[in-house]
N, C-alpha and C positions, 0 to 999 in steps of 0.2 A: 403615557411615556414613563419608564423606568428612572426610578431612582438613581440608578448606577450610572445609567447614561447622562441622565442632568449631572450630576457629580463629575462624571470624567470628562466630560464636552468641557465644563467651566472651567476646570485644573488647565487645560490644554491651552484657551481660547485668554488666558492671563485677566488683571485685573479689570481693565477698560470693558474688555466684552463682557466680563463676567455681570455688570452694573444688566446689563442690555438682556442678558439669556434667559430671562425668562419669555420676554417676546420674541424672540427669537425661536426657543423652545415649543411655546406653543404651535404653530404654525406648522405644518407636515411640507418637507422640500418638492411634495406632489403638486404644494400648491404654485412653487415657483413657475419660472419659466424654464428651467433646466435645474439639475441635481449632479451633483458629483458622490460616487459613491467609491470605498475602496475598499481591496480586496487584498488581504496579505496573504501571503503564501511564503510554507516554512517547509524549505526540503534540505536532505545534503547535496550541495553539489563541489565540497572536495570532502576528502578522508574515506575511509576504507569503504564508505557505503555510497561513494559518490554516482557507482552506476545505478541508482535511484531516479538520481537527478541529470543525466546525459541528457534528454531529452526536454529540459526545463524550459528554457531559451526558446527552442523552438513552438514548444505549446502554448508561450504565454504571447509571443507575437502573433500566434494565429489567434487565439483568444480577444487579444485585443483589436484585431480586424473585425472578428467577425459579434464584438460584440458594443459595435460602432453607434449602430444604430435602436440601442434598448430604448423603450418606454418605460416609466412607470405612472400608470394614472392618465395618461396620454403626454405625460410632460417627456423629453429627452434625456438621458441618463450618460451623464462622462463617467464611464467605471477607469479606475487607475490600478495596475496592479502593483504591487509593494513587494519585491522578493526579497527573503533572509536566508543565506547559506548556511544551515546547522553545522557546519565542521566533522559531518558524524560525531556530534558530539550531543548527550542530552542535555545537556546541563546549558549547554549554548542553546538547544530548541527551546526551552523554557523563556532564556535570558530574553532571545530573538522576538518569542511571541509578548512579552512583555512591553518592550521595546514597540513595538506593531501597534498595541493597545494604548500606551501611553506619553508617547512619543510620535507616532505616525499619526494615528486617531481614525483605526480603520473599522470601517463597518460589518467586516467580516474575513475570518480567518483561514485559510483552507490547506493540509497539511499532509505529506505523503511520509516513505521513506521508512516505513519498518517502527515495531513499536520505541526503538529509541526516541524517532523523532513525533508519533503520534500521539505517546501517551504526555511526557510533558506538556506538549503545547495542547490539547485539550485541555487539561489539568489547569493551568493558566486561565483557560480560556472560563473554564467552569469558576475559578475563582473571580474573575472580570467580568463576568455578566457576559462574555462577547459570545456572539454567535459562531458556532465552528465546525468544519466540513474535514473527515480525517478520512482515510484511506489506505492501500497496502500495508497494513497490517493484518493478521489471522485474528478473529473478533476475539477468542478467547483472551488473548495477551492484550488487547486493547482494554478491553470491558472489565475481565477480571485483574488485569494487572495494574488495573487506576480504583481497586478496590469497587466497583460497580453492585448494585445493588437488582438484582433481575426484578423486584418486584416495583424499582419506583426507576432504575434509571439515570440518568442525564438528564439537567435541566435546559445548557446550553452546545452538547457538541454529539452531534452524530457522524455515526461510521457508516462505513457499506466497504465489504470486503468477503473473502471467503471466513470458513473457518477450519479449526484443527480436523473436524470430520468430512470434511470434505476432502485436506490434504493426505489422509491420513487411507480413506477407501481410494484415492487415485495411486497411491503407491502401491499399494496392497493389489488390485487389478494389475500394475505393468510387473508386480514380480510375480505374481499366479500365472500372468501369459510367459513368462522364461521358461516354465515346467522344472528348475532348483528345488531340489528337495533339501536342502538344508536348511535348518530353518532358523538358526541364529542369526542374527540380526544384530551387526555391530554399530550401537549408538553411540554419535556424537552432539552434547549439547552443553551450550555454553553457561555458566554464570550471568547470566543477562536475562529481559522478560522474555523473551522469545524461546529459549535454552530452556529457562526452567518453565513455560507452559509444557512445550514438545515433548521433554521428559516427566514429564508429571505422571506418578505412578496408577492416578485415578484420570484426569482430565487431559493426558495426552497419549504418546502413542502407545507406552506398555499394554495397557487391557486391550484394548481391539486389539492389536498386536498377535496379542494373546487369543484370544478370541478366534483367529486364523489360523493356528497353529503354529506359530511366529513366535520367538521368546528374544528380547532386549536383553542385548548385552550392555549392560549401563556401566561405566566405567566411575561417575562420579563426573559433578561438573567441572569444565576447565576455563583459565580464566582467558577473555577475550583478547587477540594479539598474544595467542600465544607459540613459543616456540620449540616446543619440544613435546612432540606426540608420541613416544618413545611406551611409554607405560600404556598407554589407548591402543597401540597397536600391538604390544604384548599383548593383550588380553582377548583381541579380535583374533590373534593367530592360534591362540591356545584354545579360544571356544571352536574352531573352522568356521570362520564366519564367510560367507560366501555374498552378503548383500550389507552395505552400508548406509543407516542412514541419519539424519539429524536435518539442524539448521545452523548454518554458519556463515560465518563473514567472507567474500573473498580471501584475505590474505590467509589466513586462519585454513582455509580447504587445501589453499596452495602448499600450504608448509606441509600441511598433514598429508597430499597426496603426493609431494614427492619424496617424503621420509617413508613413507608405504613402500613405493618403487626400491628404497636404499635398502629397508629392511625385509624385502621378501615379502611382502603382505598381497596378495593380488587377487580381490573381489571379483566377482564376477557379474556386479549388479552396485552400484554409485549411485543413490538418490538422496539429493542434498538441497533442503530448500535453504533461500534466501543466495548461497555464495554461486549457484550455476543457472541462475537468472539471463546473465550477461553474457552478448555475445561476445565483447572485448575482453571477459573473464577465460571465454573458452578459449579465444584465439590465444592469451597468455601461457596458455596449457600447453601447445603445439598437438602434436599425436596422441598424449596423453588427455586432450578433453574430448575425442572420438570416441561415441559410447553413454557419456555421461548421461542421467537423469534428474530430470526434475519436474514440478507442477506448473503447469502453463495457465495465468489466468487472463491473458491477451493476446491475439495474434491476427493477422491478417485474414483467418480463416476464418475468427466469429463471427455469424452472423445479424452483426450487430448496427445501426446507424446514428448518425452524431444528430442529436435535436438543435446543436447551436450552429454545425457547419450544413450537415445534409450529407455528407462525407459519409461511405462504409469503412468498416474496420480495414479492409484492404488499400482503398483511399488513402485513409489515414497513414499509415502505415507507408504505402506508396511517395506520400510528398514527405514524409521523413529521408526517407531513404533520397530521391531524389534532392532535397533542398542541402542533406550535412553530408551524403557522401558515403555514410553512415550505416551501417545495419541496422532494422529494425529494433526494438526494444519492447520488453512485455509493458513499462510503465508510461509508455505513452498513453493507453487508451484509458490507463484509470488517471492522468494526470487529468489530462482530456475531459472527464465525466467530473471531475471537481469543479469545472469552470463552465460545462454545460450546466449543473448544479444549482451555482452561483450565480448566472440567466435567468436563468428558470424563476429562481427566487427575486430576483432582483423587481423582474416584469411582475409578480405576483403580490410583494409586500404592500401590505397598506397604508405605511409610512418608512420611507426609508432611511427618516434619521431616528428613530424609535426602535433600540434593541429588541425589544420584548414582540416590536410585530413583527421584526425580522424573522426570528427564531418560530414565529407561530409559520411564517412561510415555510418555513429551514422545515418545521416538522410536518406539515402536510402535504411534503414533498411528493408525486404520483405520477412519474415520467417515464420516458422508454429512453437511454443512453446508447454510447458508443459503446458500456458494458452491460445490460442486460438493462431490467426495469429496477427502477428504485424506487420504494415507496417505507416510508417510516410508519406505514398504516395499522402494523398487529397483525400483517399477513403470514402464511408460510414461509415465507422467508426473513422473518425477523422472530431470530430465536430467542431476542431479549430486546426490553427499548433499547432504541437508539441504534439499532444495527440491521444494518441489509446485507444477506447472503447472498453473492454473486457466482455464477457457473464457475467452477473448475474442471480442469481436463490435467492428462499424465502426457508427458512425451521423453523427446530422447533427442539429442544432439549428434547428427549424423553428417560424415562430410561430404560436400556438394560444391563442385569442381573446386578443390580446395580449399572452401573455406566450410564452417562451421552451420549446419542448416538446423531451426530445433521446427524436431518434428512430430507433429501430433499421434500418438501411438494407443493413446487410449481414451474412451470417449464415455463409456458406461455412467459416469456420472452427470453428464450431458449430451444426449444425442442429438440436439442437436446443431453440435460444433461437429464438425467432422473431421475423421482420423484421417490422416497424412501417410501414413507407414506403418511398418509392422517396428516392433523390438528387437533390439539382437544384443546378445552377451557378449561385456569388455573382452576382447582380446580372443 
């Protein structure tokens, strides 16, 4: 049993218990007759990244349906889940995960919502000994934006997500299939880890970019919540920029795409990760988010199934829509695969009040999910420890009987998710 863990169990459990924890400690709760185990989860669900989190509520009451009846050891396991609203805010994902670890006294951490909120609460997590499950973020900005070490790694928190070159050849595919021959490319990206991965003149999109015969119009970063795209769009009008692309915030796309409309500027190709995710984003747009592009890494269409429900992605998908009324969301199926994850480990560990055998579970993790297989093994898809590369595909937001339908338009990086539609050019 770890150090950290005796330490932080005795802090929590006040003076009286503290006399007791060593007998206590010894004893593995496999030996009890039941075990209570908990599970914190850190997402936003208000503030500008709150479509992260729309689907949170619903994930975590079916999670705790369905994960009623866990064993470990043959004993019964009460899992509790513990939610923290990040505020989109990172400084709050840190505070939240801290709070989780020292104040809740959870046995493990699980964390979505874009590198604001992933890299923090890992960070934490890495400094607490706690064990920790991250997701939707691009591994670059995770791994390399928490300073990561490709030769040694992560001791306590693993990802599984796509990465920049996977977004990077899906966009590249749906402007090849436009037949645009221009080929400036007006980039927007923010002051934030995301912003400055994407635009990284080595590690993001400029050289492949390049490499296509693609050349970035980098304007310089701007800073997040911001309101006057004025100079970004000088410069996209003055190069002929015919295709847009970056990662941004909902508000941030919206300001910038209707000061475009004010000032003449009109693309003929819009691909924007992170702000056109959302179908309640698009529907905000009205006529102006018919057309829009972006990278799909979940949809009704993978062929994928749940290890903890038995649900297909369309399933899934299905009682979403059915239960809030609600349009689909791409963050459903990776919330989903956090807490299938989390099972998985649970059933597996060798002691479940012992950080250290947690984390041995967390790492020889070897499943098939609601998003693809995940395995922390040193396979082809773990381009550094601690990270699992999941399928990506390209689509396009087309309207379907007036409302907003995102459609699968490119598939070459995965074939097999299959394509929904063809592409067609704004306007």
């Amino acid at each position: 049993m770890t150090k950290h863990f005796m330490n932080r169990r005795a802090v929590l459990a006040g003076g009286a218990s503290l006399l007791a924890a060593p007998a206590i400690l010894t004893a593995s709760r496999a030996s009890a007759q039941s075990a209570t185990f908990k599970i914190g989860f850190v997402n936003p669900a208000t503030g500008p990244l709150a479509g992260f989190g729309e689907a949170d509520q619903y994930i975590m009451d079916a999670a705790r349906a369905a994960m009623g009846g866990l064993t470990n050891n043959g004993a019964p396991v009460q899992v509790e889940i513990i939610y923290k609203d990040t505020q989109s805010n990172s400084n709050r994902a840190a505070e939240v995960a801290v709070e989780l670890i020292e104040s809740d006294g959870v046995d493990l951490i699980v964390a979505s919502g874009a590198p604001d909120t992933t890299n923090p609460v890992a960070d934490q997590c890495e400094l607490n000994e706690m064990p920790c499950i991250t997701t939707v973020a691009p591994w670059q900005p995770y791994f390399f934006g928490r300073n990561g070490n490709p030769a040694t790694g992560f001791d306590y928190s693993y990802h599984f997500f796509w990465g920049l070159e996977d977004v990077i050849a899906n966009f590249l595919n749906m402007w090849d299939s436009t037949g645009i021959t221009a080929k400036n490319v007006a980039g927007l990206f923010p002051n934030d880890a995301d912003g400055n991965a994407w635009g990284d003149p080595e590690l993001g999109l400029p050289k492949p970019l390049a490499g296509r015969g693609y050349t970035v119009i980098d304007p310089g970063r701007y800073q997040v919540m911001n309101n006057d795209f004025s100079s970004q769009i000088a410069a996209f009008k003055e190069a002929g920029c015919e295709i847009v692309t970056g990662n941004m915030i909902p508000p941030d796309f919206a300001t910038f795409w209707s000061q475009a409309a004010q000032q003449g500027f009109n693309p003929k190709v819009v691909t924007i990760g992170k702000a056109l995710l959302f179908p309640s984003v698009i529907e905000s747009l009205g006529a102006r988010g018919d057309g829009l592009t972006s990278e799909i890494w979940w949809s009704p269409s993978h062929p994928f199934t749940s290890s903890l429900t038995g649900e297909t992605a369309a399933q899934l998908a299905e009682g979403y829509v059915k239960s809030t009324g609600r349009a689909w969301t791409q963050p459903i199926g990776f919330i989903h695969g956090l807490f299938e994850i989390a099972a998985d480990v649970i059933k597996r560990t060798e002691a479940l009040d012992d950080s250290a055998a947690v984390v041995a579970a967390l790492a020889a993790t070897d499943m098939d999910t609601i998003v693809g297989k995940i395995a922390w093994n040193g396979g082809a898809t773990n381009p550094v420890k601690n990270v699992v590369r999941t399928p990506l595909v390209g689509g396009q937001w087309q309207m379907k009987d007036g409302k907003p339908d995102l459609v699968i338009t490119s598939n070459k990086e995965a074939t097999n998710i299959p394509v929904g539609g063809e592409m067609k050019l704004i306007g």
